[in-house]
C-alpha positions as CSV (number, residue, x, y, z in Angstrom):
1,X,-37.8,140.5,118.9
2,X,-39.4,137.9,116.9
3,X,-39.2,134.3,118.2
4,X,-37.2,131.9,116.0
5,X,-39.2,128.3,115.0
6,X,-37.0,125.2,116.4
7,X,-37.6,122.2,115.7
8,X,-35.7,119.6,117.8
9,X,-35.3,115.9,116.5
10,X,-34.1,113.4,118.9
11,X,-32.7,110.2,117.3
12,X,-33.5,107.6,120.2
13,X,-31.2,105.2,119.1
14,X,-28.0,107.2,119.0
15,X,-25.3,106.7,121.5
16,X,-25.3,105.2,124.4
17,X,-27.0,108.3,126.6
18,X,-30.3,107.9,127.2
19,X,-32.6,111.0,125.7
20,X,-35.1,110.8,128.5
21,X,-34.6,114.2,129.8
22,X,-33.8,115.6,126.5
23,X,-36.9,117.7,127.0
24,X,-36.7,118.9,130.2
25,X,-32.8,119.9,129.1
26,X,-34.3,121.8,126.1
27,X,-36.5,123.5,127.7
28,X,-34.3,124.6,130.9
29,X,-31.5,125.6,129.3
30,X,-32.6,126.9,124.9
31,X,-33.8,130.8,126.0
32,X,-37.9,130.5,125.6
33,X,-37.7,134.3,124.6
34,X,-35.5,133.8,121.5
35,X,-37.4,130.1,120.2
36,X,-40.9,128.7,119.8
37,X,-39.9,124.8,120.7
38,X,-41.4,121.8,118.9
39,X,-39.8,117.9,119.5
40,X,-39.8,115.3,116.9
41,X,-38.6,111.7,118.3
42,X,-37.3,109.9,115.0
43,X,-38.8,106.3,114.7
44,X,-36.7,104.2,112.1
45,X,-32.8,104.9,110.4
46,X,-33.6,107.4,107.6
47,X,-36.9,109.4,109.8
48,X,-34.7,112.9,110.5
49,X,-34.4,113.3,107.1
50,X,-38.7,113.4,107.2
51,X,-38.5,115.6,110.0
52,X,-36.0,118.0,108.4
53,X,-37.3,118.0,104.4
54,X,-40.2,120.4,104.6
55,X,-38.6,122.8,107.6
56,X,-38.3,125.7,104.9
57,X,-41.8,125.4,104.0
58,X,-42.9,125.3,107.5
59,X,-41.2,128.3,108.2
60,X,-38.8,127.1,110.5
61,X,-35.7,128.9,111.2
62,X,-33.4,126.1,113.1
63,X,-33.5,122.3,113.3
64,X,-31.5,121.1,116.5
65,X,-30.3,118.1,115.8
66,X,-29.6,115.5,118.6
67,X,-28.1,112.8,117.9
68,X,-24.5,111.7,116.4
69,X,-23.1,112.3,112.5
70,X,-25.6,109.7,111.0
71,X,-28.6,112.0,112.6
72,X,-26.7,114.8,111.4
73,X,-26.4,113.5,108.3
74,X,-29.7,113.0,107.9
75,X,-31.0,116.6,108.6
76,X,-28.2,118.5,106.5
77,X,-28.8,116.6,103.2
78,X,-32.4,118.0,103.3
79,X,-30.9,121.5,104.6
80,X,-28.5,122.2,102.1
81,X,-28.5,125.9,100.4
82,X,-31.3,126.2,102.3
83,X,-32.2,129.1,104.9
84,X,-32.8,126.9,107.8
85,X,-30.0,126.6,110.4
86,X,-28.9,123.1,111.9
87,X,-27.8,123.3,114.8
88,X,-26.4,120.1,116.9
89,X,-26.5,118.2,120.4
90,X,-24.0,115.8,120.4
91,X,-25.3,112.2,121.6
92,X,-23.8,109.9,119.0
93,X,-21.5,107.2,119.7
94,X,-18.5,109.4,118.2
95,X,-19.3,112.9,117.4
96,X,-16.9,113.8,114.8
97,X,-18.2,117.0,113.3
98,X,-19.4,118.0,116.5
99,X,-15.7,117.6,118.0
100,X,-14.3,119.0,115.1
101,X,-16.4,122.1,115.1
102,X,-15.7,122.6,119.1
103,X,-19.3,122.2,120.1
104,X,-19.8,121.0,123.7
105,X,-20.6,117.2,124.6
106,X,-22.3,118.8,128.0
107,X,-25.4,119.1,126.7
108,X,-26.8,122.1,128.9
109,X,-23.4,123.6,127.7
110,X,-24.6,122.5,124.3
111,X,-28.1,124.2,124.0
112,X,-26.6,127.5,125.5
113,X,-24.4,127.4,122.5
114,X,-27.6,127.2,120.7
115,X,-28.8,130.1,122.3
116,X,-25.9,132.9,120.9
117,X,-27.0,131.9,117.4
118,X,-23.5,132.0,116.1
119,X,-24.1,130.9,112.7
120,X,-21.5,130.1,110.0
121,X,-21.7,128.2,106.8
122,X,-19.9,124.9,106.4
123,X,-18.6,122.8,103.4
124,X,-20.5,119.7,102.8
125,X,-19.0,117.0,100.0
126,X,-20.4,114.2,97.7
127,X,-19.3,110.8,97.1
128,X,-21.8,109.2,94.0
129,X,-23.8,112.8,94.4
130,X,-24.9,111.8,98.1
131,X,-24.0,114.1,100.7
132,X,-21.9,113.8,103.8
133,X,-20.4,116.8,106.4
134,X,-18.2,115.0,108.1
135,X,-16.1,111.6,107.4
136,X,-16.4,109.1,104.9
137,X,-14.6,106.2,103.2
138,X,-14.0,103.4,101.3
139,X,-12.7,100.1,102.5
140,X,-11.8,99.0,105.8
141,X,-13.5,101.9,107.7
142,X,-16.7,101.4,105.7
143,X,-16.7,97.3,106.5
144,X,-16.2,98.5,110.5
145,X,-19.3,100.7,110.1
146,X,-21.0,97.2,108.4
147,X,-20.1,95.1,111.6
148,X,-20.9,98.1,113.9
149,X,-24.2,98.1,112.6
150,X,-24.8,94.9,113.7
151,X,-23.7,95.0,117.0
152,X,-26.1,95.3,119.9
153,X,-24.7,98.0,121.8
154,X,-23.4,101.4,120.5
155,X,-20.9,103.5,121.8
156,X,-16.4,103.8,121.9
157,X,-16.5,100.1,123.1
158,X,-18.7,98.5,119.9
159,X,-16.3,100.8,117.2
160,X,-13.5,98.8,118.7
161,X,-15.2,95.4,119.1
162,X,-16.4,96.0,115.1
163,X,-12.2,97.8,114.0
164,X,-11.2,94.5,115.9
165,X,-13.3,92.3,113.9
166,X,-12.7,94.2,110.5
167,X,-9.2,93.8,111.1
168,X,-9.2,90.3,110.8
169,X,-11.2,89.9,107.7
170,X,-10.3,92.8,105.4
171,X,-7.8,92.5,102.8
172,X,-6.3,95.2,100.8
173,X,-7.7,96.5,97.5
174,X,-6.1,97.9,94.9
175,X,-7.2,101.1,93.7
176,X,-6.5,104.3,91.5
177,X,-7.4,107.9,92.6
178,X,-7.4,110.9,89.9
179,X,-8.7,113.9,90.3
180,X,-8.6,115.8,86.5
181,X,-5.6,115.0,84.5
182,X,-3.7,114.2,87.7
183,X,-3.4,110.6,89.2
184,X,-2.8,111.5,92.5
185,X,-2.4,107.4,93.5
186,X,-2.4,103.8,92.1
187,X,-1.5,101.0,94.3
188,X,-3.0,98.2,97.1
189,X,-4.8,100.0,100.1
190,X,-6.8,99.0,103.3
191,X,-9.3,102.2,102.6
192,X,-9.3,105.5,101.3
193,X,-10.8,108.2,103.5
194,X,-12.8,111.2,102.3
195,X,-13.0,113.8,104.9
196,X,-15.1,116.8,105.1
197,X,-13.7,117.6,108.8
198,X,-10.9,116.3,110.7
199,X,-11.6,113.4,112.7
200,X,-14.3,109.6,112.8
201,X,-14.6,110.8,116.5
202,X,-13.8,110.3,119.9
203,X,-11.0,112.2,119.0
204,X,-10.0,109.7,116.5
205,X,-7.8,112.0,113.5
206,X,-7.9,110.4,110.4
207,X,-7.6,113.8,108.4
208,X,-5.6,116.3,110.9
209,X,-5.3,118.8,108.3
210,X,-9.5,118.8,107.2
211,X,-11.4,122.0,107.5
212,X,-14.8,122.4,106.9
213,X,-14.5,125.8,105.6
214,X,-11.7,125.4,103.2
215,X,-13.5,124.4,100.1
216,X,-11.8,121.8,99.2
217,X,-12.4,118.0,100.2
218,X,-8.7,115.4,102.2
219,X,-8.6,112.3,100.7
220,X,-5.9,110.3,102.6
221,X,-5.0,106.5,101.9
222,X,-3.6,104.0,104.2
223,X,-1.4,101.6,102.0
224,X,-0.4,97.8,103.5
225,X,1.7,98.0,106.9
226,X,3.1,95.3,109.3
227,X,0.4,94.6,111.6
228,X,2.9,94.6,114.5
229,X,3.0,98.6,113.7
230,X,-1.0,98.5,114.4
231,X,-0.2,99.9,118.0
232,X,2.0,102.6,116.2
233,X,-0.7,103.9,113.8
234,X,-3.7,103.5,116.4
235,X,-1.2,106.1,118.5
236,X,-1.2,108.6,115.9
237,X,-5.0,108.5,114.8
238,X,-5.6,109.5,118.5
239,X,-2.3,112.2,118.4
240,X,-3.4,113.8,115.6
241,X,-0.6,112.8,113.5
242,X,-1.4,110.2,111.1
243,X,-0.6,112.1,108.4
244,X,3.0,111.8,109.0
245,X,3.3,108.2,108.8
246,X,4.7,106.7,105.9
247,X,1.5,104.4,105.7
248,X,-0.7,106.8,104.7
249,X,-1.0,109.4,101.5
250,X,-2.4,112.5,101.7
251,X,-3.6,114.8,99.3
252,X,-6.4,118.2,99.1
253,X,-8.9,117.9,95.7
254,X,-11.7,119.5,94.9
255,X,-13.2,116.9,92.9
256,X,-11.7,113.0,92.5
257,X,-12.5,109.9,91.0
258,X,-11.4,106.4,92.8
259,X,-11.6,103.5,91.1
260,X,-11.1,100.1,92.8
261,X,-10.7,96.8,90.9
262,X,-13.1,95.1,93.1
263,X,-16.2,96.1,94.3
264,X,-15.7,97.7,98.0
265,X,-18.5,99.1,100.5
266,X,-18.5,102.8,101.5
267,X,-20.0,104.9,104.2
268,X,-20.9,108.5,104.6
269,X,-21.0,109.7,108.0
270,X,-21.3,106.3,109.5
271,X,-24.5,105.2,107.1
272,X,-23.0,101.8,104.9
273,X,-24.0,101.8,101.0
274,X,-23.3,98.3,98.8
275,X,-20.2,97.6,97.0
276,X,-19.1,99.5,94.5
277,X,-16.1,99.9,91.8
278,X,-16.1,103.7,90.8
279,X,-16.6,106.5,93.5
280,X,-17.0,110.5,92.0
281,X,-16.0,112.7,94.9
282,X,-17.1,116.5,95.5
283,X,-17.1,119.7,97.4
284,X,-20.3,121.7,97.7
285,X,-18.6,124.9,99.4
286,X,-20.4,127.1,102.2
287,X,-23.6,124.9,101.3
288,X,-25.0,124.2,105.3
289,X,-25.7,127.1,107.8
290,X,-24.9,125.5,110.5
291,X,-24.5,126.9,114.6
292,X,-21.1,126.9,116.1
293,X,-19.5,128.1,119.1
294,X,-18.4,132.1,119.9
């Protein structure tokens, strides 16, 4: 059988785990008779998508990424309708599409999953004609991702030391979401969340109901609420049931527009853009190959 080409590119700086014995996991656990191994350690934000643009011409048949959904990010936009495989090791600070698409957080457990070569095609969707696989938003969850960025430390701990912050600081916006001939909403918000796949991470559900394979894009809003409810809706976000609160509106598009009346920040998969006032949303169906579990 002929060997596969991997490339493996290791985002230092994701997480809280240290990569030291990424390696030595690699090459213990991925089967040496099915991959010829290279490693590529990332240097500076934006440096997997370097590592990841010329894989096709290269003849490489599967970029491992390890890291968290900014890494992944990274290597998919550059992957897209491409022949190349992504395949991920979750060491990010929250590991949404990695959660939501059932790969293991053990890492050895991670790079045997690696090994059956179950591949599968995933959705990926736009927001301004930039990519994104799992999460994104507008509002509140994008000025978290602003402070988080700032923060020393990574990991569950800083998202809620940045939420925390946010919280206090963020006012709602009003905005007006149509997707065709449809409005689907106009009204004050704290964001508006795009998702490709279910959850931010940690197990944190913002979109219960997302699918990557479903072809179509959930945009859910979370309108004002009493802050004394706070408690209330950080229960469901970790249930899974957000969507049933009265706070938040739900609906499945293929394409949207949002238009806010101020200028508001957004983030795809973690990564902050500046402020802006209109936001064109999209699906790309089945546009990633992309390993998953048996």
């Amino acid at each position: 059988m002929t060997k596969k080409k991997a490339l493996i590119v290791i985002n230092p700086k994701s997480g809280t785990t240290t990569k030291a014995d990424i390696e030595q996991l690699a090459m213990e656990f991925l089967d040496k008779g099915k991959f010829d191994i290279e490693f590529y350690y990332t240097q500076f934000a934006g440096d997997a998508r370097n590592a990841a643009q010329n894989a096709e011409k290269e003849n490489v048949d599967i970029v491992i990424a390890v890291g968290g959904d900014g890494t992944i990010n990274e290597i998919g936009s550059q992957l897209l309708h491409s022949k190349v495989t992504m395949a991920v090791i979750p060491l990010g600070s929250g590991n949404g599409l990695a959660r939501h698409l059932k790969i293991p957080l053990d890492i050895p457990k991670a790079f045997s999953t690696v090994n059956n070569l179950n591949i599968g095609k995933i959705d990926s969707a736009t927001i301004n004609q930039k990519p994104f696989f799992n999460v994104s938003g507008i509002g509140f969850d994008a000025f978290v991702s602003y402070i988080f960025a700032t923060l020393p430390k990574r990991g569950f701990g800083a998202y809620v030391k940045a939420t925390w912050r946010a919280f206090f600081n963020f006012k709602p916006f009003h905005v007006e979401i149509q997707s065709g001939n449809k409005k689907h909403f106009s009204g004050k918000c704290y964001m508006v969340s795009v998702a490709n796949s279910s959850q931010f991470g940690n197990n944190c559900y913002i979109n219960p109901q997302a699918d990557v394979k479903d072809g179509v894009i959930e945009i859910g809003v979370i309108i004002p609420f009493p802050r004394i409810l706070v408690p209330v809706l950080v229960f469901k976000l970790f249930r899974g049931n957000i969507h049933l609160s009265r706070f938040i509106k739900t609906f499945s598009v293929k394409q949207a527009t949002i238009t806010s009346e101020i200028p508001v920040k957004m983030h795809l998969d973690g990564e902050v853009f500046p402020a802006e006032t209109n936001f064109e949303v999209g699906v790309i169906p089945a546009s990633l190959r992309v390993v998953t579990p048996l």
